[in-house]
C-alpha positions as a printed Julia matrix, in Angstrom:
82×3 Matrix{Float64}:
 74.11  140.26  28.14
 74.62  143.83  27.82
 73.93  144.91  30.97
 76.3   144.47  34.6
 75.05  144.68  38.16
 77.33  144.3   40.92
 76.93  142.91  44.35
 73.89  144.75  46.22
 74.37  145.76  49.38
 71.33  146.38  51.84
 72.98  149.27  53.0
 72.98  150.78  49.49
 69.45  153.06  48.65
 69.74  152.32  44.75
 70.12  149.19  42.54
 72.83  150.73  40.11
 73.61  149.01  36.94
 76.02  149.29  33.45
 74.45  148.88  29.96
 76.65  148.46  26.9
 76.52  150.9   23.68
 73.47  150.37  21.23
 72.0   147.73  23.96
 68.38  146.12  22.6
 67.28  146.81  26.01
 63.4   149.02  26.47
 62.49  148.36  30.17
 63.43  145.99  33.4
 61.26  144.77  35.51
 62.8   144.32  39.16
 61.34  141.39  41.43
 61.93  140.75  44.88
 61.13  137.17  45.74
 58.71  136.71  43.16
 57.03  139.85  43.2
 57.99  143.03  40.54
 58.72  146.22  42.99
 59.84  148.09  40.25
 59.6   148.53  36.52
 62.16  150.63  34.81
 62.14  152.42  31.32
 65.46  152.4   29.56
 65.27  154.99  26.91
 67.94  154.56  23.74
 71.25  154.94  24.12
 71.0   155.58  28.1
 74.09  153.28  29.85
 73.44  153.38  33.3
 70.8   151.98  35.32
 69.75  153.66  39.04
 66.59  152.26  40.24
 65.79  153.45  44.24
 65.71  150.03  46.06
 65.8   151.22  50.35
 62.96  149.41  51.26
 62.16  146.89  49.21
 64.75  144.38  49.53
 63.67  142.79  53.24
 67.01  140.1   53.75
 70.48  139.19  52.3
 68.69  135.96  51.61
 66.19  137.58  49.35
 66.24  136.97  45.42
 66.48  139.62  43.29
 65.53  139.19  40.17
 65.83  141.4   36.94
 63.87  140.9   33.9
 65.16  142.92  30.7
 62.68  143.09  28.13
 64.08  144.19  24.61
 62.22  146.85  21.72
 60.63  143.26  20.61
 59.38  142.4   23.88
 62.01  138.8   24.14
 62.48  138.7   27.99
 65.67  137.48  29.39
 66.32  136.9   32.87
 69.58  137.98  35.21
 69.6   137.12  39.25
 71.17  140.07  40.84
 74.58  139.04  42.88
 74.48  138.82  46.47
């Protein structure tokens, strides 16, 4: 899917992330439960992703959510590990 997230810790202050070579990927939008907390500009040819999350992630039981959107706006959706 071009981009790999491992298991998030609550201990852990960022969401850090692995995107392949000449990925499609322009932004992702981070939701916590339901609700965005973060959106996150990927310009070209960056491969890593390091979003601060200390804060926003209230329980192990909560869903994260990531929602990469691609230069031609298609919108996939990934559920973060826990």
């Amino acid at each position: 899917m071009w981009m790999t997230i491992p298991i998030y810790d609550l201990s852990q202050s960022y969401l850090i992330g692995t995107l392949e070579p000449n990925h499609p990927i322009a932004k992702v939008d981070i939701q916590v439960n339901g609700k965005t907390v973060n959106v996150v500009s990927i310009p070209p040819g960056t491969q890593t992703l390091r979003v601060a999350m200390a804060g926003e992630i209230p329980t192990t039981r909560a869903t994260i959510t990531l929602l990469p959107e691609d230069t031609n706006g298609y919108i996939w959706q990934y559920q973060v590990p826990a």
